[in-house]
C-alpha positions as a printed Julia matrix, in Angstrom:
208×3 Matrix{Float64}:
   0.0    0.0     0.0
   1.45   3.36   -0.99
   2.08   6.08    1.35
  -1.16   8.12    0.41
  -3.37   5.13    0.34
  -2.35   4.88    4.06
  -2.87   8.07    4.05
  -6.42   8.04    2.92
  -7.09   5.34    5.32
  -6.03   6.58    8.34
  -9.76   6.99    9.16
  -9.9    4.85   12.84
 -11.08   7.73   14.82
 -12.54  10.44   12.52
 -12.27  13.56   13.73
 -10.0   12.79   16.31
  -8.45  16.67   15.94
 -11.72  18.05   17.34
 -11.72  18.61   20.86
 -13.65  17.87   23.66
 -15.43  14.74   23.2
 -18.82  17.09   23.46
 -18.19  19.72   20.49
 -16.83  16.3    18.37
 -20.13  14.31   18.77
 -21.89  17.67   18.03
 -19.93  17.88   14.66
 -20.67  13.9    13.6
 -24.23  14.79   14.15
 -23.9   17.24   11.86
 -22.17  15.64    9.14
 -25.3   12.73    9.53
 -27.42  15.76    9.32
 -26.53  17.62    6.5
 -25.64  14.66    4.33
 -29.18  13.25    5.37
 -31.32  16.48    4.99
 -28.86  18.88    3.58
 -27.92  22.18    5.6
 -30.38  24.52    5.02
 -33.14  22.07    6.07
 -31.11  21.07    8.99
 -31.86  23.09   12.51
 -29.66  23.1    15.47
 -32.28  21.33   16.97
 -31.71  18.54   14.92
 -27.88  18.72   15.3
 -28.1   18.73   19.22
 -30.78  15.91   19.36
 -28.84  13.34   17.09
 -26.01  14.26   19.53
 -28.09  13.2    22.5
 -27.32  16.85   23.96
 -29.58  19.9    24.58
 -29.62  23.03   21.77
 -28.51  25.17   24.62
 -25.58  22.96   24.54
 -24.76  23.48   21.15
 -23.92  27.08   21.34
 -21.37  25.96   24.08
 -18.91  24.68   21.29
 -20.1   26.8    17.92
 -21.65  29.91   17.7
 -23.38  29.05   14.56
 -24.53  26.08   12.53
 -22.49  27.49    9.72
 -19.25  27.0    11.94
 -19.87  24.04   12.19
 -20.0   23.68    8.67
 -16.84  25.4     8.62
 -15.06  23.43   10.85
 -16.59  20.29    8.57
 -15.23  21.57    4.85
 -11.88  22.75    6.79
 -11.05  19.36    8.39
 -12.49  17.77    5.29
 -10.36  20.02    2.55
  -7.06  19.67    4.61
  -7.69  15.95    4.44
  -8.1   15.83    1.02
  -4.96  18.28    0.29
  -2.95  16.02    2.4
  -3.84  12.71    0.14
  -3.13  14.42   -2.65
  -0.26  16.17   -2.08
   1.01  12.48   -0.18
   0.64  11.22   -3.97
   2.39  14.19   -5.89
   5.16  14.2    -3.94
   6.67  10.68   -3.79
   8.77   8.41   -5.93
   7.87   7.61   -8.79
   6.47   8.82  -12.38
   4.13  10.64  -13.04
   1.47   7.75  -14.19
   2.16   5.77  -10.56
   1.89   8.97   -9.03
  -1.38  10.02  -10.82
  -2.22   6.48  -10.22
  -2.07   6.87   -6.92
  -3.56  10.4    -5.89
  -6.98   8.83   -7.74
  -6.77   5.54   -6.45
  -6.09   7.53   -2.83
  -8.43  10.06   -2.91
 -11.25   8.2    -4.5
 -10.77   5.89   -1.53
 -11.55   8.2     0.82
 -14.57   9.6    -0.92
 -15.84   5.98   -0.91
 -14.97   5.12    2.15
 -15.9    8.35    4.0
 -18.63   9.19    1.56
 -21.27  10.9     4.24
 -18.6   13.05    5.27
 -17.32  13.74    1.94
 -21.09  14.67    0.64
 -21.19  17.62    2.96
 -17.58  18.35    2.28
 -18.11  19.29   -1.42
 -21.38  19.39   -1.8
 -22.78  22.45    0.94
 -19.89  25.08   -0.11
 -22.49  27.46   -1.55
 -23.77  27.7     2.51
 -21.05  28.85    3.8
 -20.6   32.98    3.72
 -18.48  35.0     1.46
 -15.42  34.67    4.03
 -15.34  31.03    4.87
 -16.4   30.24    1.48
 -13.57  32.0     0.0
 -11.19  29.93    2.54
 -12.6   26.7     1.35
 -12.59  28.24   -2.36
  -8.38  28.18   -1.76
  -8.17  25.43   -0.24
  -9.74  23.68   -3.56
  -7.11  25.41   -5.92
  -4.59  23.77   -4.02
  -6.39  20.49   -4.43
  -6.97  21.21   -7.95
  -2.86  22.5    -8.42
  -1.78  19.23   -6.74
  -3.04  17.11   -9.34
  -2.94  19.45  -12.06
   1.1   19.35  -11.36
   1.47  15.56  -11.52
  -0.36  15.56  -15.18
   1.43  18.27  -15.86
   5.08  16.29  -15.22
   3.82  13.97  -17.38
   3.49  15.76  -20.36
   6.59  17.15  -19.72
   8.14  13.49  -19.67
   6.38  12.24  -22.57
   4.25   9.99  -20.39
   0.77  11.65  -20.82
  -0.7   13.09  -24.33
  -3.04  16.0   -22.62
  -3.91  19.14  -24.73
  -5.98  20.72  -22.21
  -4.29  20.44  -18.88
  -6.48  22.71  -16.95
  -9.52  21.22  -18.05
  -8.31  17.71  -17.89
  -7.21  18.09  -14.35
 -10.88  19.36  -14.27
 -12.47  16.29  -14.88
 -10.35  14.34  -13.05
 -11.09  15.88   -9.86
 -14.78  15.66  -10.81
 -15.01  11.95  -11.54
 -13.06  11.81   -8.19
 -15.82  13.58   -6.02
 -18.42  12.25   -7.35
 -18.03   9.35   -5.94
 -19.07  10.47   -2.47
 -22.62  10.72   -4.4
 -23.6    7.66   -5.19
 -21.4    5.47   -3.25
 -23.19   2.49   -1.59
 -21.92   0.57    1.07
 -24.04  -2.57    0.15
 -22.98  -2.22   -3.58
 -21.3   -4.52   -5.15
 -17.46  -2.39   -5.0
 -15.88  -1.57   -1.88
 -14.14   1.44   -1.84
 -10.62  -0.14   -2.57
 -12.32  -1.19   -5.88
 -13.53   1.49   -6.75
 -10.08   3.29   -6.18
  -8.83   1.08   -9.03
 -11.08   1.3   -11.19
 -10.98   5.0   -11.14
  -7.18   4.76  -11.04
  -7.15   2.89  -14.32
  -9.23   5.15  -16.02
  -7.95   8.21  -15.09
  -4.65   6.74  -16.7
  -6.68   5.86  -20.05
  -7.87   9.68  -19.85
  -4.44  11.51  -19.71
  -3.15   8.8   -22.88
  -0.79   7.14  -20.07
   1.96   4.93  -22.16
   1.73   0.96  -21.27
């Protein structure tokens, strides 16, 4: 297993960076709720019951509901930089480290799909200054992967006119997955890694 795959597994104790034990069962409640109901239809009612804690408890550990969602897309988007960046910086050309970052990151949008649904799917919630945090964040995503197809066009490895808009798609295809992802279906996330991983190759015009 590669160093990013490890990486994207690393998922024993989700959220294990948020602190106490209260405000991080107040922020798994919310994940469950906005992924189940979406945020605007979610109340802090809702977030505090699921939590098995009282609303005025809420307010305790974030001011607002959209901290919360906040503190979900920053958590979430540092994750994600760190796969990818795992994958674009080891050993290795540019098609295993391509290879890799997709295999990586699709893992953990399979794997953590509830969480990854609210991650990139509730931006538009957020206001204009923690949006435009998250917006940066996702260039630096986006630049990560962008820079491993774009070493291998440099290298003869990859045949890619359009590097922006390739890198584009990739990412799409990528997040996706936290859509329609099913447990019970008939890939586990691993699978679906490598599937993605091996077309993602086909798309860039990776050499055998």
């Amino acid at each position: 297993m590669s160093t990013a795959e490890e990486t994207a597994g690393a998922e024993v104790q989700p959220w294990a960076e948020v602190t106490p034990d209260a405000a991080r069962r107040l922020l798994v409640a919310a994940v469950e709720a906005f992924a189940e109901r979406g945020y605007h239809a979610t109340t802090t009612r809702d977030i505090a019951g699921r939590a098995g804690m009282s609303p005025a408890a809420l307010y305790i550990h974030y001011k607002t509901k959209e901290e919360l969602l906040h503190r979900i897309s920053r958590i979430g988007h540092d994750k994600a930089i760190d796969i990818l960046r795992t994958a674009a910086e080891r050993d290795g050309s540019a098609a295993e480290r391509l290879a890799d970052a997709v295999r990586s990151f699709v893992r953990w949008h399979a794997a953590q799909h509830t969480t990854a649904r609210v991650v990139q799917y509730e931006l538009d919630a957020l206001g204009p200054e923690a949006r435009a945090e998250i917006v940066a964040l996702r260039r630096r995503t986006d630049a990560a992967v962008r820079g491993i197809i774009q070493d291998g066009v440099a290298a003869g490895e990859f045949d890619v006119p359009d590097v922006p808009g390739t890198t584009l798609a990739v990412l799409s295809l990528c997040i996706d997955v936290a859509r329609w992802f099913n447990v019970n279906g008939p890939r586990t996330p691993d699978e679906v890694g490598a599937l993605y991983a091996d077309l993602v190759l086909r798309m860039v015009g990776a050499k055998p």
